[in-house]
N, C-alpha and C positions, 0 to 999 in steps of 0.2 A: 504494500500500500504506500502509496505516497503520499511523504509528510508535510505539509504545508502548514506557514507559519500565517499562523492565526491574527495577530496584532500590530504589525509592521508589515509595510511595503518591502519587496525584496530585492536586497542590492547585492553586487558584488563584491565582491572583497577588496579586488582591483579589478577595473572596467578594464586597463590594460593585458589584463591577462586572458584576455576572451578572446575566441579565435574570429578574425572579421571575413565571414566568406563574402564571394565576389555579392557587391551593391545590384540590387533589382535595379532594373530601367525605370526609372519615372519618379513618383515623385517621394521616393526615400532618399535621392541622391541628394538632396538640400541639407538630411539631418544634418550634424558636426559626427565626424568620425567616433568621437568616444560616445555618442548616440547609438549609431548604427550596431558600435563593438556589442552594446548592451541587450539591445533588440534581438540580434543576428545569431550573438551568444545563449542567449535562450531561446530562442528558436530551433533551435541545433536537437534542441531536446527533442523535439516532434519527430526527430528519428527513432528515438526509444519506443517509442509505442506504436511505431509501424507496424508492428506485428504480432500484437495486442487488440486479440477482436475486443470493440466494447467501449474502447476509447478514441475520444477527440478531445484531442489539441492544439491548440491554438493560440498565436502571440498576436495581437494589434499592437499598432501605433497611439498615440494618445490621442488621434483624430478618428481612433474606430477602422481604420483602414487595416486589411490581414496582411500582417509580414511575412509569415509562415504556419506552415501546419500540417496533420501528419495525414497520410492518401484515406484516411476514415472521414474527413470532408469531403475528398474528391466523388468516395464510392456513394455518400448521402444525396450529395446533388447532381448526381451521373455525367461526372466529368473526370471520368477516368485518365488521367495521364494530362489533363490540360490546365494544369498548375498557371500557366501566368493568365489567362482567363478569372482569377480569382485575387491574385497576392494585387494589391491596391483598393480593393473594391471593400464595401462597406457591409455591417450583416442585413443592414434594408434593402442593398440591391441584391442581395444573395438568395436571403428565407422568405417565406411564403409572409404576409406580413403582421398574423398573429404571432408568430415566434418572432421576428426580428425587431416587431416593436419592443417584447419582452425583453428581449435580449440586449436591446440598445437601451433602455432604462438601471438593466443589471449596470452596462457599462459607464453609463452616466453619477451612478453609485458611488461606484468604488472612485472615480475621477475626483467626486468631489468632498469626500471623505478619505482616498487613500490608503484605505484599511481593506484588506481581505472579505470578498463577500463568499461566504462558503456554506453547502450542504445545501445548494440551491434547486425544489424540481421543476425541472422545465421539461416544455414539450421538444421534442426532438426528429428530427428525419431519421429513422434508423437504414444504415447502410440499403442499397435498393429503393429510396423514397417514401419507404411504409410509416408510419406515424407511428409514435414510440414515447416512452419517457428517459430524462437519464438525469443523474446527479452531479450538478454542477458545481465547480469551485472557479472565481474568478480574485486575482492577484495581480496587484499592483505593482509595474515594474520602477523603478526610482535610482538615478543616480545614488554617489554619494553623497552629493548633496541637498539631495530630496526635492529632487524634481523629479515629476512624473513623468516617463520617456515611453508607457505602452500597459496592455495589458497581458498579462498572462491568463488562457480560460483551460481548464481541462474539465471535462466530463464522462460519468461512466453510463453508460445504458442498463437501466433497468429492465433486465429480459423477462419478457410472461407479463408483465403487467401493461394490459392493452387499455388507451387512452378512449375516454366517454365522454358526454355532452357537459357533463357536472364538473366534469375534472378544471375548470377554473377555479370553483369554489373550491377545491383540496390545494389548488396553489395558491391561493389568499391564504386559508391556514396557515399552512405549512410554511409561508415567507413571515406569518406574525411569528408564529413561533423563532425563527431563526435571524429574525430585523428585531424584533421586539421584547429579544428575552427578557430585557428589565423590568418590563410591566406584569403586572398581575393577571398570569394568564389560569383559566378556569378550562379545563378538557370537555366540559358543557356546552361553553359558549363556542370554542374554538370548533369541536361539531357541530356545530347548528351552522356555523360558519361556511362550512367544507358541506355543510346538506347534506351528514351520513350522522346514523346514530353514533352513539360513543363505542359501539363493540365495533361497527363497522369502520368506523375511523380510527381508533385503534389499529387494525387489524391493518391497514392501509399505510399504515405509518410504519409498523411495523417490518410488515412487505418489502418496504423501501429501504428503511434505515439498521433495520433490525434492533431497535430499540421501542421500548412504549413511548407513547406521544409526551409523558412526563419528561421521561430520561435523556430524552432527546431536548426539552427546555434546558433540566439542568446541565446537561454539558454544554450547552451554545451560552448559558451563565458563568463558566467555569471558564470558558473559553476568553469569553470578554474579560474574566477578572487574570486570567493570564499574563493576558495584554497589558492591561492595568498597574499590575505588581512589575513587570519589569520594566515601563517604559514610565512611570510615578511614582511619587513618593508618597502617595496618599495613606492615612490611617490604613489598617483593614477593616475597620467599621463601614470606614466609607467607601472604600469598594465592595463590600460586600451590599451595602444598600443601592449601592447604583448596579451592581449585576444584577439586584433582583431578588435575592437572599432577605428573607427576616430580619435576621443579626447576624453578631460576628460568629457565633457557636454553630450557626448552621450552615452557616461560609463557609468553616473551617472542615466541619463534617464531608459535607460534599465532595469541597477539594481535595481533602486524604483521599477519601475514597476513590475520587476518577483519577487523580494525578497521583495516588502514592506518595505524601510529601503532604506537610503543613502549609499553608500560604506563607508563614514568614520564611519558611526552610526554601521557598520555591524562589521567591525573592531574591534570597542570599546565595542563590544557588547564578541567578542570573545577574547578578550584579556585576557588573564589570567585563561579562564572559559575552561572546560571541553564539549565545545561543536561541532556538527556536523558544518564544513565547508559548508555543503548545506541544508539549509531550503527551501525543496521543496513545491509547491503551488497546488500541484496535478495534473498537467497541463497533464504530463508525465504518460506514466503506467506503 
């Protein structure tokens, strides 16, 4: 599984140190070279899951435009082998324009908050055109200097679960849960929401994520107070009430539990170190 860092855009260590394959024709050639190194350099990764059914990947520019991405776009949109037909073009001229408005609102997200938007369900083309769902992670690419130079999207196809008329309402759900964990969310209101009873929404959530609709709030809480503890100096009272948390006692409960590790142990663990805000337990897929 691939571990993505939950509360910080992702940078390199050195931009310099990325390999810059040859510049597309058109209009990449303007970035500044140590742009292009950052883009180009992860984009490289979309070779990795060439041959990995199930997944698509995918790097834009900070304008929405595709830099790169692995032939599971080319086989969705039946463009087998005709790569520059797509690298500059945007996801509204790409997808049908229920997904691509979705999708260009995800990207809008992350651009103007800069934070990870993750465990996302969207509808999807599955490889062949056929309508599908899959779970998305979208990440923010940033210089060193914390500019925003692109985005990074990967997702996985959720197989067997075939999309329905209602299935908009299970994606309002499912985004309050994972945008919203800090509010007071009730598994009543959240199915009434989604138009399935609670066993059935459950069961739906589950399907997906393999967690209950609960447990999946608390980790998308645990996730944000991650973030929190390593990039703030904030009390733990007060990050635990802005995750979402009751108090600090059931702050602290929680995060043993999914992280292994106390909140201040987690902290000191990241203080000064060059580490991932989220150490995932593989709960999630």
């Amino acid at each position: 599984m691939l571990q993505l860092n939950a509360g910080a855009p992702w940078r390199p260590a050195r931009t310099d140190t990325l390999t810059l394959p040859t510049p597309l024709a058109g209009p990449f050639d303007a970035a500044p070279a140590a742009e292009q190194a950052l883009l180009f350099g992860a984009a490289q990764t979309a070779m990795l899951f060439d041959g990995i059914a199930g997944f698509l990947f995918v790097v834009k520019d900070r304008s929405g435009r595709y830099v790169s991405f692995n032939a599971s776009l080319l086989q969705r949109l039946g463009l087998h082998g005709d790569e520059q037909r797509l690298r500059g073009r945007t996801a509204v001229e790409l997808w049908p324009g229920d997904l691509s408005n979705r999708y260009r609102l995800q990207d809008e997200w992350v651009i103007e908050r800069q934070v990870p938007l993750l465990y996302q369900l969207d509808p999807i083309l599955l490889p062949g055109g056929k309508p599908g769902w899959c779970v998305t992670h979208k990440y923010p690419l940033c210089s060193e200097q914390g500019r925003l130079l692109g985005i990074l999207c990967l997702s996985r196809d959720v197989p067997g679960l075939a999309r329905e008329r209602e299935d908009e309402a299970l994606m309002q759900a499912v985004d309050r849960m994972s945008k919203c964990s800090a509010e007071r969310l009730l598994i009543s209101e959240l199915a009434d929401l989604a138009g399935l009873s609670q066993a059935r929404f459950a069961s739906r959530v589950r399907r997906i994520y393999g967690v209950s609709p609960m447990e999946f709030i608390q980790r998308n809480r645990v996730r944000a107070a991650c973030a929190m503890l390593l990039h703030g100096d904030e009390p733990l009272l007060q990050v635990a009430l802005a995750c979402g948390f009751y108090d600090q006692a059931q702050f602290s409960r929680q995060f043993r539990r999914i992280v292994g590790m106390v909140p201040s142990a987690y902290r000191q663990l990241g203080a000064g170190a060059a580490v991932s805000p989220w150490r995932w337990d593989g709960g999630l897929p």
